[in-house]
C-alpha positions in Angstrom: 0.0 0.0 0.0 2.7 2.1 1.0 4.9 1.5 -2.3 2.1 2.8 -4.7 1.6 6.0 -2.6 5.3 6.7 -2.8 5.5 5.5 -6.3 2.6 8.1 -7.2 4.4 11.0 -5.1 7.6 10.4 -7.8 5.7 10.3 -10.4 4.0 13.9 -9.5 7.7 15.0 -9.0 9.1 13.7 -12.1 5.5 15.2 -14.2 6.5 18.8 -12.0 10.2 19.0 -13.4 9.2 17.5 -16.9 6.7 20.4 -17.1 9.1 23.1 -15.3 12.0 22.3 -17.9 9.6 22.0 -21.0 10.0 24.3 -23.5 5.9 25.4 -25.3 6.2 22.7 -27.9 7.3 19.7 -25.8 4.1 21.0 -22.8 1.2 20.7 -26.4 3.1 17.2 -26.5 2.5 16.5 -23.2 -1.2 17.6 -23.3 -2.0 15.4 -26.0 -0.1 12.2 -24.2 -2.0 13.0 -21.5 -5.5 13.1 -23.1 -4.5 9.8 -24.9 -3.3 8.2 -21.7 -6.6 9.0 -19.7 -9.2 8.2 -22.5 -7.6 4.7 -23.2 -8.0 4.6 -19.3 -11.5 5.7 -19.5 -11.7 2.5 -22.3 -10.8 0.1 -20.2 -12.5 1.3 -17.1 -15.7 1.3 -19.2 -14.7 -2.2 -20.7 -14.3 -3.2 -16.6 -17.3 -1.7 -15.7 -15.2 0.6 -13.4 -17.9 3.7 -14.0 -16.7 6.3 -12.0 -12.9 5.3 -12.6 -13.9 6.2 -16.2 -15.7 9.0 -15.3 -12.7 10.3 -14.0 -10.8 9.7 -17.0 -12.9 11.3 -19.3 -13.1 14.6 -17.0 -9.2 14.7 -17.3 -9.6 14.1 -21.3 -12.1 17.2 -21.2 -9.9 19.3 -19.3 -6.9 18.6 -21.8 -9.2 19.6 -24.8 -10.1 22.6 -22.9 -6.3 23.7 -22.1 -5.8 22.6 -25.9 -8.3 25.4 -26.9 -7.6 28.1 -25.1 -4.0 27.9 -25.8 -4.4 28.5 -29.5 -2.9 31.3 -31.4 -5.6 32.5 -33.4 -3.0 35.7 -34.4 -0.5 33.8 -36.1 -2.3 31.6 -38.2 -6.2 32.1 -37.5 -7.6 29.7 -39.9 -5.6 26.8 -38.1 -6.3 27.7 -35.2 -10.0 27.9 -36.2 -9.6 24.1 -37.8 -8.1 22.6 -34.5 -10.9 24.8 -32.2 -13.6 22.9 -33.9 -11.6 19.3 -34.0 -11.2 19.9 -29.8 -15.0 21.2 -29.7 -15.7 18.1 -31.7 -13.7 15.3 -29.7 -15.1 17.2 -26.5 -19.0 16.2 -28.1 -17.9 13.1 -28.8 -16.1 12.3 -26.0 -18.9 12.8 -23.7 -21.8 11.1 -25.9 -19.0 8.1 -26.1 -19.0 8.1 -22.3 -22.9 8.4 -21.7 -23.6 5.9 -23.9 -20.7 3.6 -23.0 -19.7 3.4 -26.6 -15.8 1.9 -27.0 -16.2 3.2 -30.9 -16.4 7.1 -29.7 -13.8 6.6 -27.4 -11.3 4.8 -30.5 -12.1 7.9 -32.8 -11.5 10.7 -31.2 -8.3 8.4 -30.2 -7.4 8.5 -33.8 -8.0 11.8 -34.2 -6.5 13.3 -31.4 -3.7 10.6 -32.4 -3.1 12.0 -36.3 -2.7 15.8 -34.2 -0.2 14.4 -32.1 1.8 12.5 -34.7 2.0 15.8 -36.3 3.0 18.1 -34.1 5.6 15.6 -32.6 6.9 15.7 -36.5 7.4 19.1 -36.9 9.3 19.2 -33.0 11.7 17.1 -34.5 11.8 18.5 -37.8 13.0 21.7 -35.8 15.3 20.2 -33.8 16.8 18.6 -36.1 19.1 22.4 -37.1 19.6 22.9 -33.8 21.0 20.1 -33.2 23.0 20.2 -36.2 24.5 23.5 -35.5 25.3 22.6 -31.6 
């Protein structure tokens, strides 16, 4: 019992110094680990019958899609920003009719969707690394 509290407190400590040393691009990385993490959690918990271990989950999910949101530049590049608003706003919608209606196929999609996003940005963060690293 004591061994998963204390395992738990280091991973909170090792999360806090990930995030403190993160630079912007690797913390939308983190957030969309996160929010894949917690819904396949929220899968399986559903899957288990473990209802308010998924509800749990899924709250987490939601609150990642919400941070994802409101952290877009809509300055820079407004029509992106616009594209990925409504994809977020989407997987939100979907998220939750997946969860009230304990439906594993909502929970796969926005998965994949979320997923493809992720792929993506993780391409271009090493894509831009990749001069840094070459001039270092």
């Amino acid at each position: 019992m004591y061994a998963k509290a204390y395992a738990n407190n280091y991973q909170q400590i090792d999360l806090a110094a990930e995030v403190e040393q993160a630079s912007p691009h690797r913390l939308v990385e983190m957030l969309y680990e996160g929010f894949l993490k917690h819904t396949a959690k929220a899968r399986v918990a559903m899957e288990n019958g473990q209802y308010d271990v998924k509800a749990h989950n899924v709250n987490l999910a939601m609150n990642i899609l919400v941070g994802l949101k409101g952290g877009l530049d809509d300055q820079t590049n407004p029509e992106l920003a616009a594209r990925l608003f409504e994809l977020y706003d989407y997987c939100e919608r979907r998220l939750l009719d997946a969860s009230a209606r304990r439906d594993v196929t909502g929970f796969d999609e926005v998965d994949g969707l979320i997923r493809q996003i992720k792929e993506a940005w993780s391409a271009i963060g090493s894509s831009a690394a990749a001069p840094q690293a070459a001039v270092a």
